[in-house]
C-alpha positions in Angstrom: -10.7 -10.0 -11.2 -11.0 -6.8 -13.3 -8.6 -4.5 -12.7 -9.8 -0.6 -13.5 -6.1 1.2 -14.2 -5.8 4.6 -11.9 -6.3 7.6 -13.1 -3.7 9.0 -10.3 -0.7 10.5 -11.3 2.7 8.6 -9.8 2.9 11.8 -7.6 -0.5 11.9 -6.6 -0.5 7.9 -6.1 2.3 7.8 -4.0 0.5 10.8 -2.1 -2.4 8.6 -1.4 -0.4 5.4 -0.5 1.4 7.7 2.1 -1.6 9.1 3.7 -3.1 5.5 3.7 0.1 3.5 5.3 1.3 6.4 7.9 -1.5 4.8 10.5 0.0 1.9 10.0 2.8 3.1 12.2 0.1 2.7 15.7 0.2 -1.0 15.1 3.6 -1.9 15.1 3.4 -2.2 18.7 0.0 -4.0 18.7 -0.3 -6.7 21.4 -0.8 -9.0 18.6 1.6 -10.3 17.1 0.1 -10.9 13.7 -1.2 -7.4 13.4 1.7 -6.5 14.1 3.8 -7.9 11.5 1.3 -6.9 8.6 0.9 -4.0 9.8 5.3 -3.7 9.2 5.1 -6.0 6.2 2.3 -3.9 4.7 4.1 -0.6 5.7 7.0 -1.4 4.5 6.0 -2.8 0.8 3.6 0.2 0.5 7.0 2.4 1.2 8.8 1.0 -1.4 6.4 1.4 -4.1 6.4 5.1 -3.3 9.5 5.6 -3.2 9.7 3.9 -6.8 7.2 6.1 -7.8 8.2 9.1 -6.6 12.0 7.9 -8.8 9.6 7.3 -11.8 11.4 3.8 -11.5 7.5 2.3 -11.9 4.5 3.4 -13.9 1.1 3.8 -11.7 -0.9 1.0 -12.9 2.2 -1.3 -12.3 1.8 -0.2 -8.6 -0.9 -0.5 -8.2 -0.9 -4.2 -9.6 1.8 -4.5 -6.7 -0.3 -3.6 -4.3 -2.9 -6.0 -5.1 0.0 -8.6 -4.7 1.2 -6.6 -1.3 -2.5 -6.8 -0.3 -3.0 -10.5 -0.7 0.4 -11.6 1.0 -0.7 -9.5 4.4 -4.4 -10.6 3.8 -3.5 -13.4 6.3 -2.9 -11.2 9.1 -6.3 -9.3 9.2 -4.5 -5.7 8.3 -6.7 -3.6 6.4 -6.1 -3.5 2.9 -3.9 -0.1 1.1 -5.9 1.1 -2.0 -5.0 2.3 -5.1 -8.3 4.3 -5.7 -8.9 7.6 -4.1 -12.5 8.6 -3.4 -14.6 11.6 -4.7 
């Protein structure tokens, strides 16, 4: 698997992650139970990569290559996937 770097700022990535994990928040109480933990598990990990780029503590591409491992561990759970790409 190819993976395209971002042209995102850290700022404006951790913008987009927000805006894409803040819905996440409905399905904590999901009647399922699986949802419901990759919905926190997901959250939660997508959370700590802003906050470590919003420090500058990581660079956008390494992120993002976070999030493709966040992605694949809540994969299992049916949660829809965070992306690193914002569309035009």
């Amino acid at each position: 698997m190819a993976i395209t770097p971002t042209t995102l700022t850290a700022t404006e990535l951790a913008d987009h992650l927000t805006e894409q994990a803040i819905p996440l928040r409905a399905l904590f109480d999901s009647g399922n139970p699986d949802t419901a933990t990759g919905a926190m598990v997901l959250h939660d990990g997508v959370f700590d990569l802003v906050r470590a780029l919003r420090a500058g503590d990581v660079a956008p591409v390494v992120a993002q290559i976070r999030l493709l491992g966040l992605n694949r561990r809540v994969a299992r759970y049916h949660v829809r996937w965070i992306s690193a790409r914002r569309d035009a």
